[in-house]
C-alpha positions as CSV (number, residue, x, y, z in Angstrom):
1,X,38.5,-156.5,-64.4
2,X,38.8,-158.6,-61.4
3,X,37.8,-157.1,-57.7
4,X,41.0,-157.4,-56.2
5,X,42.8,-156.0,-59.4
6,X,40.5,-152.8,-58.6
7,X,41.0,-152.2,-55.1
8,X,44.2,-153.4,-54.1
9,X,45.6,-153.0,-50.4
10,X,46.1,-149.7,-49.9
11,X,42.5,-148.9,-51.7
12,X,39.9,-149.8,-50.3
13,X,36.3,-149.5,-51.7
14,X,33.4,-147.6,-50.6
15,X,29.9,-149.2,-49.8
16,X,29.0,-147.6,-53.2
17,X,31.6,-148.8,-55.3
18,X,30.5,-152.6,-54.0
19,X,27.5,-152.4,-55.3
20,X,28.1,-150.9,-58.4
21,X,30.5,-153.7,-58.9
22,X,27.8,-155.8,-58.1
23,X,25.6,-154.5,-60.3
24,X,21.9,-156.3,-60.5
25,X,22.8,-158.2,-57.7
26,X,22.8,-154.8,-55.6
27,X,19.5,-155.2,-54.2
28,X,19.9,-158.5,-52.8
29,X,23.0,-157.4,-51.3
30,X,21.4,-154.8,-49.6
31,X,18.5,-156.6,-48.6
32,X,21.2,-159.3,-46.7
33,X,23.0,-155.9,-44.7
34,X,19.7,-154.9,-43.2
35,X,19.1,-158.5,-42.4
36,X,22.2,-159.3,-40.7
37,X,22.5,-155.6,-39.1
38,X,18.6,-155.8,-38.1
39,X,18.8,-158.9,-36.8
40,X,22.0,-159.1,-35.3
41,X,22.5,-155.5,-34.6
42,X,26.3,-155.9,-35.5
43,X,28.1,-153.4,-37.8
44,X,29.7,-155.1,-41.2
45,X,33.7,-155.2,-41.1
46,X,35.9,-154.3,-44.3
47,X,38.8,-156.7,-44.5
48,X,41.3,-157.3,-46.9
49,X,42.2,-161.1,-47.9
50,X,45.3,-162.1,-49.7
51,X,43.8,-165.7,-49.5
52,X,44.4,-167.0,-53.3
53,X,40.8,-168.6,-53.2
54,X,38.8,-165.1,-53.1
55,X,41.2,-162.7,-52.5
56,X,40.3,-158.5,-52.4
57,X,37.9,-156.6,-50.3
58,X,35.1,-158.2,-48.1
59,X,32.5,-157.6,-45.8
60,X,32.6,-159.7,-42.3
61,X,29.7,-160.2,-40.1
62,X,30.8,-161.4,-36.5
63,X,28.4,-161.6,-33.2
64,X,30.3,-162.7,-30.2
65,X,33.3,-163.6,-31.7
66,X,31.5,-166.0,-34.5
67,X,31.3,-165.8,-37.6
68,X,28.2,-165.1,-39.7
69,X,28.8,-164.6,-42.8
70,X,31.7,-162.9,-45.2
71,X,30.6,-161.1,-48.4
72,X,32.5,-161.1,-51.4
73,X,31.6,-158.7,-54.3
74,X,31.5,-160.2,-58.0
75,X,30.7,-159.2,-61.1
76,X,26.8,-158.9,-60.8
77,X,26.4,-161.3,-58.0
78,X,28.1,-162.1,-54.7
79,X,29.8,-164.6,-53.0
80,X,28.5,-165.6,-49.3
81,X,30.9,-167.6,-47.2
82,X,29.0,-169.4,-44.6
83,X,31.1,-172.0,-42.6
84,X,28.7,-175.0,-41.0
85,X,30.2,-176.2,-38.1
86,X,30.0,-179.4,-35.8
87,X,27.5,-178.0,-34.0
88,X,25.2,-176.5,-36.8
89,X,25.5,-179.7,-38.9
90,X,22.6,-181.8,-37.3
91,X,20.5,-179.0,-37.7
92,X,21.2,-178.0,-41.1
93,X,21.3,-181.9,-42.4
94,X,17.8,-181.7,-41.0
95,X,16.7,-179.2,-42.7
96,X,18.0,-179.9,-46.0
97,X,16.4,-183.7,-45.8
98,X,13.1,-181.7,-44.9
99,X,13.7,-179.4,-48.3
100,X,14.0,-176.1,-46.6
101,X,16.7,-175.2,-48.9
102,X,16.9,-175.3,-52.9
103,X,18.2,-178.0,-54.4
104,X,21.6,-175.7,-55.3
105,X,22.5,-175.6,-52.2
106,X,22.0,-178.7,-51.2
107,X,24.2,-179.7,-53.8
108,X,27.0,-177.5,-53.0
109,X,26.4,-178.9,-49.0
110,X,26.8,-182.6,-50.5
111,X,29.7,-181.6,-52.5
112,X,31.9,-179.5,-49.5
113,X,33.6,-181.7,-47.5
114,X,34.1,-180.9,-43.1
115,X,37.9,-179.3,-42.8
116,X,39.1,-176.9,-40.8
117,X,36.5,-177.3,-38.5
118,X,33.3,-176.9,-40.8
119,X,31.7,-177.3,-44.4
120,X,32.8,-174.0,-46.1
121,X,30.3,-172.6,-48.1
122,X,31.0,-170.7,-51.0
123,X,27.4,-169.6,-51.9
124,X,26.7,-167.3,-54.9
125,X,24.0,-165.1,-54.6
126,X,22.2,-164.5,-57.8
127,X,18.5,-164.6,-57.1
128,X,16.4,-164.2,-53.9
129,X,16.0,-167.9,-53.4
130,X,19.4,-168.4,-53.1
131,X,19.7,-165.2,-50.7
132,X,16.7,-166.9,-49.0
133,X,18.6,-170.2,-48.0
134,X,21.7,-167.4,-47.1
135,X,19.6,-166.2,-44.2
136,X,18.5,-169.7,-42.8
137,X,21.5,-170.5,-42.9
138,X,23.2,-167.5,-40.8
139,X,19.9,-168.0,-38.5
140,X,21.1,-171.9,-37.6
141,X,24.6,-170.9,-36.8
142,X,23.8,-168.0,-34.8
143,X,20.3,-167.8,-33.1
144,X,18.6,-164.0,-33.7
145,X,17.2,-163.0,-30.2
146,X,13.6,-163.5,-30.0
């Protein structure tokens, strides 16, 4: 059964019932949370999105007014959102020609075209490489306080 077919509108999810819907990507998840809230020391958001992309239930992480990430639970993995703007993209072209990411997600930044201000990145987390590149990739847009 589909997320958003679960939890509809007027139901949202607990914590728990993410990352049972998540299932063996649970710990990865979690590990994310206390890196964001850790390093950021902002408190996740619950939203709702009726966007036909991803809609359902997700997790926002904002600092200042920007955005650092949105979390969207899957079966057994999760999707991170991650939207590279103008000034992020020098930096992050620079790191991907230096290899600091894995080859996946350089891929997926060659493929994702700059609209709407930015390269949206619809990253799914499945292993901790991948959550790896996540965190980089939060750190470029927004800083973590020294």
């Amino acid at each position: 059964m589909e997320w958003n077919e679960l939890y509809g509108l007027g139901q949202g999810p607990e914590l728990e019932d993410i990352r049972d819907f998540i299932g063996k990507a649970a710990p990865l998840w979690n590990e994310l949370q206390d890196f964001i809230e850790g390093t950021y020391h902002v408190p996740s958001k619950m939203s709702y999105s009726k966007c036909s992309a991803q809609p359902g239930w997700n997790m926002k992480y904002q600092k200042g007014g920007k955005s650092l990430c949105t979390l969207y639970p899957m079966e057994d993995f999760f999707i991170a959102l991650i939207v590279i703007g103008t000034k992020e993209e020098a930096e992050v072209d620079a790191a991907m020609t230096l290899g600091y990411f894995t080859d996946d997600l350089y891929e997926l930044y060659q493929r994702t075209s700059f609209s709407c201000g930015g390269r949206w990145l619809m990253i799914r987390v499945t292993k901790r490489d991948v959550l790896e590149d996540v965190k980089r990739l939060i750190s470029i847009r927004v800083k973590p306080k020294g």
